[in-house]
C-alpha positions as semicolon CSV with decimal commas, in nm:
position;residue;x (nm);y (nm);z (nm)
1;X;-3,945;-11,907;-3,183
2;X;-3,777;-11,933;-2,833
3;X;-3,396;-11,940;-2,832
4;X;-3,210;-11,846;-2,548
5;X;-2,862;-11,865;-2,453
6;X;-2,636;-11,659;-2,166
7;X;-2,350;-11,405;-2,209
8;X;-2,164;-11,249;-1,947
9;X;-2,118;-10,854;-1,888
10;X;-1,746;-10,753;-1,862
11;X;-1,648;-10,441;-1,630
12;X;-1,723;-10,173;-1,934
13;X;-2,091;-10,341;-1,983
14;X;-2,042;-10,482;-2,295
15;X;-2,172;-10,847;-2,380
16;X;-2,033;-11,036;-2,682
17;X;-2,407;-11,178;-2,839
18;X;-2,368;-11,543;-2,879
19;X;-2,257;-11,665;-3,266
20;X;-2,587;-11,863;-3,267
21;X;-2,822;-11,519;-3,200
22;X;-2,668;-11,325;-3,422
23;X;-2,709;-11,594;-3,721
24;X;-3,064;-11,593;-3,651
25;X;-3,093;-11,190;-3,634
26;X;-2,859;-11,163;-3,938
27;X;-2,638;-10,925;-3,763
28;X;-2,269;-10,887;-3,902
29;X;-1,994;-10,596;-3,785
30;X;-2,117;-10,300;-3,780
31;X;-2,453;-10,402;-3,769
32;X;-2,671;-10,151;-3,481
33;X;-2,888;-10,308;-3,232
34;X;-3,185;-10,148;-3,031
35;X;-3,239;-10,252;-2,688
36;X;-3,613;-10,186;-2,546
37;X;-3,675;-10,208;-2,169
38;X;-4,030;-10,393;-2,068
39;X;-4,205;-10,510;-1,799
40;X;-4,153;-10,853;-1,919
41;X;-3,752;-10,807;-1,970
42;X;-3,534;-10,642;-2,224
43;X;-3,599;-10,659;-2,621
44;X;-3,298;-10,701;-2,846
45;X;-3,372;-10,627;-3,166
46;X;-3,150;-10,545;-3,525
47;X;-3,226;-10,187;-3,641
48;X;-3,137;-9,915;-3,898
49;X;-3,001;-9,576;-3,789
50;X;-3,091;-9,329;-4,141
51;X;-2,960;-8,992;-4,116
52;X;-3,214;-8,726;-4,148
53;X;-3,114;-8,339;-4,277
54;X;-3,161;-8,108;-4,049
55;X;-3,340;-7,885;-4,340
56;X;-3,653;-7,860;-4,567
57;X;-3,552;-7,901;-4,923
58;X;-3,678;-7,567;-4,915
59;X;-3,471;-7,425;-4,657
60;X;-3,160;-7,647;-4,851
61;X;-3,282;-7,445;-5,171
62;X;-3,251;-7,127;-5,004
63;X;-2,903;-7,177;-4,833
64;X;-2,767;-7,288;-5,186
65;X;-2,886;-6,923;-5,344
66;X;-2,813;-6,727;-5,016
67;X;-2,442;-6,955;-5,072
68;X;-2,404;-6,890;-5,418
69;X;-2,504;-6,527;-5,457
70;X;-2,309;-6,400;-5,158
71;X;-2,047;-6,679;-5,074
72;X;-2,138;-6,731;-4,700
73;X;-2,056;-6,992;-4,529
74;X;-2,185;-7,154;-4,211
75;X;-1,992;-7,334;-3,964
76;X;-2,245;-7,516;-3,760
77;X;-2,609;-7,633;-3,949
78;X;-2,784;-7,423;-3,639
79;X;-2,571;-7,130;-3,763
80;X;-2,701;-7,161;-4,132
81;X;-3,076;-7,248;-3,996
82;X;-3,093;-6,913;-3,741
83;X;-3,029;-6,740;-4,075
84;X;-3,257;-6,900;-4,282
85;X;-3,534;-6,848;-4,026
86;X;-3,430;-6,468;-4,063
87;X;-3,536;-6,450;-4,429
């Protein structure tokens, strides 16, 4: 499919994607976009952001007992890893 259609960039960069493009790549607020860099031009393309832990379920397993038995508590996830590591 070609489709193409012009937007201007206001004075923070941001462009307002055109009604018709966004219909066609389903996008909705809220939705994330990824923009790629080529030698042919820039991609535009919807994506999906998932949130990955920062733990194992085995180090998760082992902060639960090390939580439960002695009642520490981390305040930053690279606190609670260091420690972990430790073991």
């Amino acid at each position: 499919m070609n489709y193409s259609e012009t937007a201007k960039v206001t004075s923070k960069g941001q462009v307002t994607i055109p009604s018709t493009i966004r219909e066609i790549l389903k996008l909705e607020p809220g939705s994330t976009v990824m923009f790629k860099v080529t030698d042919k031009g820039v991609i535009l393309s919807p994506c999906e952001i998932k949130e990955k832990s920062v733990y194992t379920a085995k180090e998760w397993k082992k902060i639960e007992r090390l939580v439960a038995e002695k009642g520490k508590v981390y305040k930053t996830p690279r606190e609670a890893k260091k420690h972990v590591k430790s073991l």
